[in-house]
Structure formats: structure tokens, C-alpha cells
mmCIF file as gemmi writes it, N, C-alpha and C atoms, coordinates in Angstrom:
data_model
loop_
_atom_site.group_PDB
_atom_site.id
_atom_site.type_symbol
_atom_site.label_atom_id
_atom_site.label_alt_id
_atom_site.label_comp_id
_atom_site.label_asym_id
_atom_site.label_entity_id
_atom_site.label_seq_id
_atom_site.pdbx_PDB_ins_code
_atom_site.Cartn_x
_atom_site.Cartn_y
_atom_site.Cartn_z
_atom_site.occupancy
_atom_site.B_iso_or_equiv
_atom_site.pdbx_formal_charge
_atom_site.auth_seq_id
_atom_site.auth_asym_id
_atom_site.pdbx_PDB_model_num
ATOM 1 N N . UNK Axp A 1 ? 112.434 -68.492 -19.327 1 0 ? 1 A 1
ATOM 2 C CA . UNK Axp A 1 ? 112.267 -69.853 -19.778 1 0 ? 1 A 1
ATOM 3 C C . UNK Axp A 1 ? 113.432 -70.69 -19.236 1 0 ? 1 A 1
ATOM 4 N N . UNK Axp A 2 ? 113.264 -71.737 -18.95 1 0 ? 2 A 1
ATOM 5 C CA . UNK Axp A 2 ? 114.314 -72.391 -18.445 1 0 ? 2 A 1
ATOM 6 C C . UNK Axp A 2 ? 114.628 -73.414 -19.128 1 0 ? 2 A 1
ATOM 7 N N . UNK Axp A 3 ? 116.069 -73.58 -18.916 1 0 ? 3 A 1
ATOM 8 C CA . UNK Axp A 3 ? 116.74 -74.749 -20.16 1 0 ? 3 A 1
ATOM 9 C C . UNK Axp A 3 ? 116.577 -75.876 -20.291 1 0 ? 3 A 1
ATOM 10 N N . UNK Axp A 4 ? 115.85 -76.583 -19.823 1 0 ? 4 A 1
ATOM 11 C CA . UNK Axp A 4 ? 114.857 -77.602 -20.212 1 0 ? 4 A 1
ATOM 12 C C . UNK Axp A 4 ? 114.03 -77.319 -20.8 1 0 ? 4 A 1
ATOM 13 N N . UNK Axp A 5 ? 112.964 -76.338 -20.658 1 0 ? 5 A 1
ATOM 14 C CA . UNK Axp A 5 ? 112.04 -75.811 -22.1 1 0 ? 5 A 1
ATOM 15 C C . UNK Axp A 5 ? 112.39 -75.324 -22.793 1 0 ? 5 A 1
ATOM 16 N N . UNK Axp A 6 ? 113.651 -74.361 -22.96 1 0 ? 6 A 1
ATOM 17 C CA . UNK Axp A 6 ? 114.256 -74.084 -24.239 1 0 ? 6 A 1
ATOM 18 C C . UNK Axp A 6 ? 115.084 -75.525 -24.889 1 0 ? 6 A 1
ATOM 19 N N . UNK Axp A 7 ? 115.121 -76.033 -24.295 1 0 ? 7 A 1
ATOM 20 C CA . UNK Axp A 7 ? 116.166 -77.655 -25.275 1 0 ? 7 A 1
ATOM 21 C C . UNK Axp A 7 ? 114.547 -78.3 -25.815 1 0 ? 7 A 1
ATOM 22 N N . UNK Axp A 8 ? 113.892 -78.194 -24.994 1 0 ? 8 A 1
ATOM 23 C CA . UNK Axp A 8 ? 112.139 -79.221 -25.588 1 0 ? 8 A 1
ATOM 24 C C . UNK Axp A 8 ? 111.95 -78.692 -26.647 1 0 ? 8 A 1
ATOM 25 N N . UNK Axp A 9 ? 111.557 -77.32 -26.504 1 0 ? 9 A 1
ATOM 26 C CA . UNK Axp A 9 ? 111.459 -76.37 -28.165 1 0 ? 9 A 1
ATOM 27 C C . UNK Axp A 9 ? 112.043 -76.596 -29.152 1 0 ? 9 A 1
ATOM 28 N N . UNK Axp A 10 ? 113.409 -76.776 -28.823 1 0 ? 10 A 1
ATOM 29 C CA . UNK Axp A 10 ? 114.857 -77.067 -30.019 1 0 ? 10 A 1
ATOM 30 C C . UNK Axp A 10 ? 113.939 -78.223 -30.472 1 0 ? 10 A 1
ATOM 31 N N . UNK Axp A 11 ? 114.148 -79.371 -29.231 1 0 ? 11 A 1
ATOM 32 C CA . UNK Axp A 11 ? 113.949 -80.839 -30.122 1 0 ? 11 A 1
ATOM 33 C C . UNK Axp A 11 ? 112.815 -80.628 -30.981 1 0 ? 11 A 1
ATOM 34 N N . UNK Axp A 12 ? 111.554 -79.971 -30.745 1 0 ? 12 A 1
ATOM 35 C CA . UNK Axp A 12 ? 110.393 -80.536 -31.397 1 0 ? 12 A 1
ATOM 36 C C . UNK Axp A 12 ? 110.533 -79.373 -32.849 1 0 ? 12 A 1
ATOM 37 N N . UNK Axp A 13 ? 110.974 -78.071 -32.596 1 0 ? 13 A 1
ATOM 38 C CA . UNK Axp A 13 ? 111.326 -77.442 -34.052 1 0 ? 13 A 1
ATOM 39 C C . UNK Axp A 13 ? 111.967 -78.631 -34.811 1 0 ? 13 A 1
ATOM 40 N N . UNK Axp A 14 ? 112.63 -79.061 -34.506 1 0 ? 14 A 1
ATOM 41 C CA . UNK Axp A 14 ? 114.125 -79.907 -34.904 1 0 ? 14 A 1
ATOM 42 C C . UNK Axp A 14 ? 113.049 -80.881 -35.541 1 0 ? 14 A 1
ATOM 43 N N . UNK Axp A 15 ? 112.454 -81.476 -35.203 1 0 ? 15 A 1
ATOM 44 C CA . UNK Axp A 15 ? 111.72 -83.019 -35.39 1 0 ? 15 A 1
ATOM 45 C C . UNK Axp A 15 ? 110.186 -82.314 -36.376 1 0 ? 15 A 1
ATOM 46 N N . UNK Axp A 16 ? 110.014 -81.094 -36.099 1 0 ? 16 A 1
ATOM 47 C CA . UNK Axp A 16 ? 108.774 -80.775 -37.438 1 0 ? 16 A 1
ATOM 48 C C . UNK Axp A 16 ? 109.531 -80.376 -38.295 1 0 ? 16 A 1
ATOM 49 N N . UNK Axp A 17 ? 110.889 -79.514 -38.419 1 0 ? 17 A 1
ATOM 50 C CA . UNK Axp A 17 ? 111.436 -80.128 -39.884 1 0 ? 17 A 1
ATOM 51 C C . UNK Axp A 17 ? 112.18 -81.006 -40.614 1 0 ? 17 A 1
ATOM 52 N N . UNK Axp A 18 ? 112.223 -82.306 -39.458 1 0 ? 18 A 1
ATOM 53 C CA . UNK Axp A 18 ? 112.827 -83.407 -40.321 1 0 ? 18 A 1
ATOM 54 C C . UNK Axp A 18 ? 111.186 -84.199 -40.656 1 0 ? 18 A 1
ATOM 55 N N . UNK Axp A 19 ? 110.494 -83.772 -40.091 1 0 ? 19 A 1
ATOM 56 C CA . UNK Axp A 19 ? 108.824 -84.271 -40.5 1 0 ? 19 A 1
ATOM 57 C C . UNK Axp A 19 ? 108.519 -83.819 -41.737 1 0 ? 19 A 1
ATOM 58 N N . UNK Axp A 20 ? 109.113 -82.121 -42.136 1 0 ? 20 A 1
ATOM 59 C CA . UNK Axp A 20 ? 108.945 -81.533 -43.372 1 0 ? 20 A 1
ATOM 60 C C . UNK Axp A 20 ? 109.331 -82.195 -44.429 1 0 ? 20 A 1
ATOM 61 N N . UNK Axp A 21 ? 110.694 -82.14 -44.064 1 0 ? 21 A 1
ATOM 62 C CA . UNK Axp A 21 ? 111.962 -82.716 -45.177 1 0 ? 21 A 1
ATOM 63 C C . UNK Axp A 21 ? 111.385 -84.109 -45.197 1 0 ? 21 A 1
ATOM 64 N N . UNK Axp A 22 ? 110.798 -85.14 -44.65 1 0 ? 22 A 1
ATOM 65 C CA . UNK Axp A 22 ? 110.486 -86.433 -45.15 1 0 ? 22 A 1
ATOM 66 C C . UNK Axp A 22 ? 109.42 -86.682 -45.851 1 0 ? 22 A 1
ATOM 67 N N . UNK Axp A 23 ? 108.084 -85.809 -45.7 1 0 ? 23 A 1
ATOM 68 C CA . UNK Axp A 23 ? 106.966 -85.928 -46.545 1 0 ? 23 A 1
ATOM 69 C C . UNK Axp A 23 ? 107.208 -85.172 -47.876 1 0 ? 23 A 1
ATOM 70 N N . UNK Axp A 24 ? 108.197 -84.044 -47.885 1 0 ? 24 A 1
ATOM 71 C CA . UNK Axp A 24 ? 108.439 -83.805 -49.109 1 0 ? 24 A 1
ATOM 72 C C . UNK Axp A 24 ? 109.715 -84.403 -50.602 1 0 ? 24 A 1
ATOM 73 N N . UNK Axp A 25 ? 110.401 -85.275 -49.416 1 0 ? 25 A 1
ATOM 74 C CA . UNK Axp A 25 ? 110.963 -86.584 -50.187 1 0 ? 25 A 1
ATOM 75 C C . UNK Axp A 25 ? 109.949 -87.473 -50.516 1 0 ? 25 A 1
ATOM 76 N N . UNK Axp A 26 ? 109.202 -87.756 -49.852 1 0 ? 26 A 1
ATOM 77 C CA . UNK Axp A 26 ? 108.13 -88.646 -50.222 1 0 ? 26 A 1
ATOM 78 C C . UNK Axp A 26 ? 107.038 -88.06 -51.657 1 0 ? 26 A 1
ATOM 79 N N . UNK Axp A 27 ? 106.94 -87.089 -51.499 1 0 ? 27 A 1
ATOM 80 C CA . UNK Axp A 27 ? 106.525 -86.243 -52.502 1 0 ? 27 A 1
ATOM 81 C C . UNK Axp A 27 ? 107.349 -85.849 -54.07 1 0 ? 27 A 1
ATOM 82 N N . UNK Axp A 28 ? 108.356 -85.774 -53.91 1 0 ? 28 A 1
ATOM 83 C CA . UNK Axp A 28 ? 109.723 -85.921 -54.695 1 0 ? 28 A 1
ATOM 84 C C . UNK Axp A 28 ? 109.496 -87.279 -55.479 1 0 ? 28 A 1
ATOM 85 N N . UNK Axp A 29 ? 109.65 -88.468 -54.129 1 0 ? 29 A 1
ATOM 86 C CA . UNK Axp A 29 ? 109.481 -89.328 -55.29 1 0 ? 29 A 1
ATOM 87 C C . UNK Axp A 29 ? 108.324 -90.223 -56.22 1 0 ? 29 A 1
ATOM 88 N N . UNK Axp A 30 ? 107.449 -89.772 -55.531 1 0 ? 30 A 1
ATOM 89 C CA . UNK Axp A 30 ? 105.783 -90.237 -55.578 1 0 ? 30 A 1
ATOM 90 C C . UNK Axp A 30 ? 104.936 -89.162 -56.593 1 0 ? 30 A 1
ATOM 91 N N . UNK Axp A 31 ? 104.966 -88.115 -57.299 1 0 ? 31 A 1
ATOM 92 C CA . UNK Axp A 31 ? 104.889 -86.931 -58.15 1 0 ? 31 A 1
ATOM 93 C C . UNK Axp A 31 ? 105.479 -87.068 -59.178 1 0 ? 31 A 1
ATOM 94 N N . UNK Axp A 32 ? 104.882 -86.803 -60.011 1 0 ? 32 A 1
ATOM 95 C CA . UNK Axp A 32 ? 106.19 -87.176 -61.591 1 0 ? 32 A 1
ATOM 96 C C . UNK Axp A 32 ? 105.443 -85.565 -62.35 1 0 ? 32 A 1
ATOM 97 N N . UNK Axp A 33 ? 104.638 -84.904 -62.187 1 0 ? 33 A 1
ATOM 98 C CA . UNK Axp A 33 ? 104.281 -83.784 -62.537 1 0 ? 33 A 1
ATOM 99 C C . UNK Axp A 33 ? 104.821 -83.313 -61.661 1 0 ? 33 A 1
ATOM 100 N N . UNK Axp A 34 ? 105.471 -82.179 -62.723 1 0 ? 34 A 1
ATOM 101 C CA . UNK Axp A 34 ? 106.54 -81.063 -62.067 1 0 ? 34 A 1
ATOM 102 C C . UNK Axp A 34 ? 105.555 -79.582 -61.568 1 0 ? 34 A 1
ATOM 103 N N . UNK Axp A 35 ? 104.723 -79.478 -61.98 1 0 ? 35 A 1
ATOM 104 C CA . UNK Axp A 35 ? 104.028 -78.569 -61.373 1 0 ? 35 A 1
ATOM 105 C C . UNK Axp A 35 ? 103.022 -78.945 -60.297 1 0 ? 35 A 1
ATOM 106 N N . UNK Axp A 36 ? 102.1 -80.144 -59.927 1 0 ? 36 A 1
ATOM 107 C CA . UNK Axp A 36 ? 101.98 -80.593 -59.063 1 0 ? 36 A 1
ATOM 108 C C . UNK Axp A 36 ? 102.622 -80.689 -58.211 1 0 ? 36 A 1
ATOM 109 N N . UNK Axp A 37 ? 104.08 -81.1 -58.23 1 0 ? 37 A 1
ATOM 110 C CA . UNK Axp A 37 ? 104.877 -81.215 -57.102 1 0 ? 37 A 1
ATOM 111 C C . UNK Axp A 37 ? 105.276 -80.351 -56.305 1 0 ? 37 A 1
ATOM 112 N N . UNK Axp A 38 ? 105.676 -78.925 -57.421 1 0 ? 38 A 1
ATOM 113 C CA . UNK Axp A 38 ? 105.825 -77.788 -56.627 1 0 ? 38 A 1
ATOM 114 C C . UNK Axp A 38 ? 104.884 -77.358 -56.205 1 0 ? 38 A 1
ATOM 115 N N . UNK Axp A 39 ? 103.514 -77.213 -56.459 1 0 ? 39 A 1
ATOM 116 C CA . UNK Axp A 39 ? 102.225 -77.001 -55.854 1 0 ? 39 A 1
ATOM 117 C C . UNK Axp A 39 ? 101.799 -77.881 -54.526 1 0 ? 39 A 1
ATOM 118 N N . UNK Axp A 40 ? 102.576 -78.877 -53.905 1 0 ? 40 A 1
ATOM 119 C CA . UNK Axp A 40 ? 102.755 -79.625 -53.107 1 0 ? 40 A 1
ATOM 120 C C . UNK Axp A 40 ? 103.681 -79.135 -52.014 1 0 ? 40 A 1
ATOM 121 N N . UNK Axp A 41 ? 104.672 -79.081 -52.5 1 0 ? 41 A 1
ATOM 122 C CA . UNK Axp A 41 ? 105.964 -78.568 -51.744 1 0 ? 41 A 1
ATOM 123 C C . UNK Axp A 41 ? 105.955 -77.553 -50.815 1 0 ? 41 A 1
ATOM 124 N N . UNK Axp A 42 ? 105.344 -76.621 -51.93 1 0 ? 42 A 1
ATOM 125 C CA . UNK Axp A 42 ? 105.035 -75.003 -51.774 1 0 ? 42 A 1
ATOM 126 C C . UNK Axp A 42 ? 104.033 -74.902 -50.443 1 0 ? 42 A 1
ATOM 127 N N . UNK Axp A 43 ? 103.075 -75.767 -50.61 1 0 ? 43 A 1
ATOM 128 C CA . UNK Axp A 43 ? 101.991 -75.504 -49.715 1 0 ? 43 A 1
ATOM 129 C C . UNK Axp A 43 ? 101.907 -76.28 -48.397 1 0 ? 43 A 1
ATOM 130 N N . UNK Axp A 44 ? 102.871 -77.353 -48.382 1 0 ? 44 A 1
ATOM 131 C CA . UNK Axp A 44 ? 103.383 -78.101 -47.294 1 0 ? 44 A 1
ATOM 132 C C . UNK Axp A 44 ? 104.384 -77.169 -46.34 1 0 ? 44 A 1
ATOM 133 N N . UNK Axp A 45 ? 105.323 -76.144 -47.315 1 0 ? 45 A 1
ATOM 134 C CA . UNK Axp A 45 ? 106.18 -75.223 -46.493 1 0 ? 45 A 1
ATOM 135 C C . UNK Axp A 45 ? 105.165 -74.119 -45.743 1 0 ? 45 A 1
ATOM 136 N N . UNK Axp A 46 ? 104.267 -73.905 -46.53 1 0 ? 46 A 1
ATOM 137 C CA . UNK Axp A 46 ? 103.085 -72.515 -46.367 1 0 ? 46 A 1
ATOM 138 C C . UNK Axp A 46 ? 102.797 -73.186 -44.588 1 0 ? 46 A 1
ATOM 139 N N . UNK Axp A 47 ? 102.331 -74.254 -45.138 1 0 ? 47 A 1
ATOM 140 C CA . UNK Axp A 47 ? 101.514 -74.869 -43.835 1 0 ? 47 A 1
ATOM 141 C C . UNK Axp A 47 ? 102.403 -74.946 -42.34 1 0 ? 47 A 1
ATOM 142 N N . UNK Axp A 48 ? 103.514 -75.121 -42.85 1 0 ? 48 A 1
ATOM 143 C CA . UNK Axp A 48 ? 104.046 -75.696 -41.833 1 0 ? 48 A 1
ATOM 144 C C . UNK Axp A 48 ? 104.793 -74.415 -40.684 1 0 ? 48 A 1
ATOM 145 N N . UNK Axp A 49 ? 105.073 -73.35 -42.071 1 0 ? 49 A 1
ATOM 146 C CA . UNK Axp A 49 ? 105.325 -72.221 -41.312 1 0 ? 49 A 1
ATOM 147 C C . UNK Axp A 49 ? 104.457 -70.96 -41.225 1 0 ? 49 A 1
ATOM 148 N N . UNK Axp A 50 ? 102.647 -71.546 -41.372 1 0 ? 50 A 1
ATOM 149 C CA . UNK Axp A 50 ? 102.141 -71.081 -40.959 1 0 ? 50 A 1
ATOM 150 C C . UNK Axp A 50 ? 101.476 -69.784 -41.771 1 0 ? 50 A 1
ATOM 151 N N . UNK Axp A 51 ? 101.954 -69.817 -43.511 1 0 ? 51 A 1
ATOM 152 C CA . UNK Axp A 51 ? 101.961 -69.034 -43.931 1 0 ? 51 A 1
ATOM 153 C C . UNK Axp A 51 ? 99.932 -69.119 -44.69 1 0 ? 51 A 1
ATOM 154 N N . UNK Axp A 52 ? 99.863 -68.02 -45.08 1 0 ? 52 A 1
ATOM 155 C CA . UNK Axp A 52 ? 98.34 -68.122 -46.01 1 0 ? 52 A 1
ATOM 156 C C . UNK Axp A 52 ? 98.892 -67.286 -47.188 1 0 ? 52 A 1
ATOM 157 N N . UNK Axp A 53 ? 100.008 -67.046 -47.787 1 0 ? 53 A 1
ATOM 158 C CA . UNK Axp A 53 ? 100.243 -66.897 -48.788 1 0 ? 53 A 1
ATOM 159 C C . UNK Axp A 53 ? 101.476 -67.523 -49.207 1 0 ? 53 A 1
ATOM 160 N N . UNK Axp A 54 ? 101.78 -67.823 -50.635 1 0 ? 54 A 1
ATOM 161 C CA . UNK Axp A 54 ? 102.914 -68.245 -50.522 1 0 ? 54 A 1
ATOM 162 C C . UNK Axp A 54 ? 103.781 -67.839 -52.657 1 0 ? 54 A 1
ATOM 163 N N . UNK Axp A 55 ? 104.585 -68.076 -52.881 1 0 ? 55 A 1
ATOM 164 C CA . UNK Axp A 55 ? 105.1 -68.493 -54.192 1 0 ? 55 A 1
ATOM 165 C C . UNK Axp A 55 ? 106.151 -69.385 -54.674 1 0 ? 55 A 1
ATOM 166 N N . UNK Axp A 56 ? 105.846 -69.805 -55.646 1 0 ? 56 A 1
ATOM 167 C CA . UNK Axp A 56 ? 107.08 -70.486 -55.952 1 0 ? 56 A 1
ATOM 168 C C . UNK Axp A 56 ? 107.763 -70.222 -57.485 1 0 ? 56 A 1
ATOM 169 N N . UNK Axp A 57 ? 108.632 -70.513 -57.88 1 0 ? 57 A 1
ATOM 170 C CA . UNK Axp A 57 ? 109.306 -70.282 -58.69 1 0 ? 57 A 1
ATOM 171 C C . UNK Axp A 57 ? 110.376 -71.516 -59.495 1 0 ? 57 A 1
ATOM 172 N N . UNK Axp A 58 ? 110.221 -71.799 -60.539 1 0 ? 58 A 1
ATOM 173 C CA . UNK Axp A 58 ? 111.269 -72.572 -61.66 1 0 ? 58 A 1
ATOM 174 C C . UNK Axp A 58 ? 111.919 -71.975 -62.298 1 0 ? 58 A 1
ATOM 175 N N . UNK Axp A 59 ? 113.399 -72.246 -62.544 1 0 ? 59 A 1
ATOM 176 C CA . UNK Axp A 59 ? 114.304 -71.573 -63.248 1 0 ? 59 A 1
ATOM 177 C C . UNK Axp A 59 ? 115.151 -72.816 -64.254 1 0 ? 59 A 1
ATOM 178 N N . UNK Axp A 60 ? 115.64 -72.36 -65.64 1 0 ? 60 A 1
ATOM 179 C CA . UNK Axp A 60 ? 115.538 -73.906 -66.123 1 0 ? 60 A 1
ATOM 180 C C . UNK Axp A 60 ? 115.03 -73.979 -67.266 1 0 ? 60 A 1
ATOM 181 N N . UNK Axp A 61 ? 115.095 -75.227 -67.887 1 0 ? 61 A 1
ATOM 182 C CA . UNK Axp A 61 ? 114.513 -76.169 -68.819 1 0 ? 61 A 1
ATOM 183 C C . UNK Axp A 61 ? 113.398 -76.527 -69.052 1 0 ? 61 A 1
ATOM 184 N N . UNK Axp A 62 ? 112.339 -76.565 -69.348 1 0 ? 62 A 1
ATOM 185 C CA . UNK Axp A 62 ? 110.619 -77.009 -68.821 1 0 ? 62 A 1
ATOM 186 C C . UNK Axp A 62 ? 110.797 -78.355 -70.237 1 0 ? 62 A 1
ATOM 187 N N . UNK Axp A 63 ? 110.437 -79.301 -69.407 1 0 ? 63 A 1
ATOM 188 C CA . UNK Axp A 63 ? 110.593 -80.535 -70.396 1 0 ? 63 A 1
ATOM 189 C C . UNK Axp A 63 ? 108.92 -81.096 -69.996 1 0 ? 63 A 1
ATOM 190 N N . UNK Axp A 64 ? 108.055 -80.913 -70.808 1 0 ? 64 A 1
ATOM 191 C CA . UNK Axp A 64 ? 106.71 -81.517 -71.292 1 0 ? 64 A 1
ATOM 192 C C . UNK Axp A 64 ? 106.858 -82.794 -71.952 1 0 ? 64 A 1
């Protein structure tokens, strides 16, 4: 591979997870159900890295 297609790769990994990290701020603040959100989160990471299974987990306070 040559280092121009290995730097292209960098950038565009680089730029689908600042694509990640912004729809799930957007999600953060647009969600006010806490289990929706992580059911959001969760499956936005699944997707993105391609996964068909996934879990998530809360540790904590649960305020209803």
C-alpha cells in the first residue's frame, strides 16, 4: 500500500468517527429517556463497527 492510501484510510477512519461522536452528541442531547438513548448509542456503535450483536450496560443510580 502506498502512503498516500495509507494517509486516505487514516483520514476517512478519522472522519467516520468524528461522524460517530457527532450523531451521538446529537443523540445525548435530543433523548431524555435513558434507555432509549443507550439503545441508540449502542446500535449506532454496532453499526458503525459493523457489529450484529452488541450490549450495553448502566452502572449507577436509575432515576425514573
Amino acid at each position: 500500500m502506498t502512503t498516500q492510501a495509507t494517509t486516505d484510510q487514516m483520514l476517512e477512519r478519522r472522519v467516520r468517527q468524528l461522524l460517530l461522536l457527532q450523531e451521538t452528541a446529537k443523540k445525548v442531547n435530543s433523548i431524555l429517556d435513558l434507555e432509549q438513548l443507550l439503545d441508540k448509542i449502542v446500535g449506532g456503535v454496532a453499526e458503525a463497527f459493523g457489529c450484529n450483536r452488541t450490549a450495553g450496560t448502566s452502572q449507577g443510580p436509575h432515576y425514573e
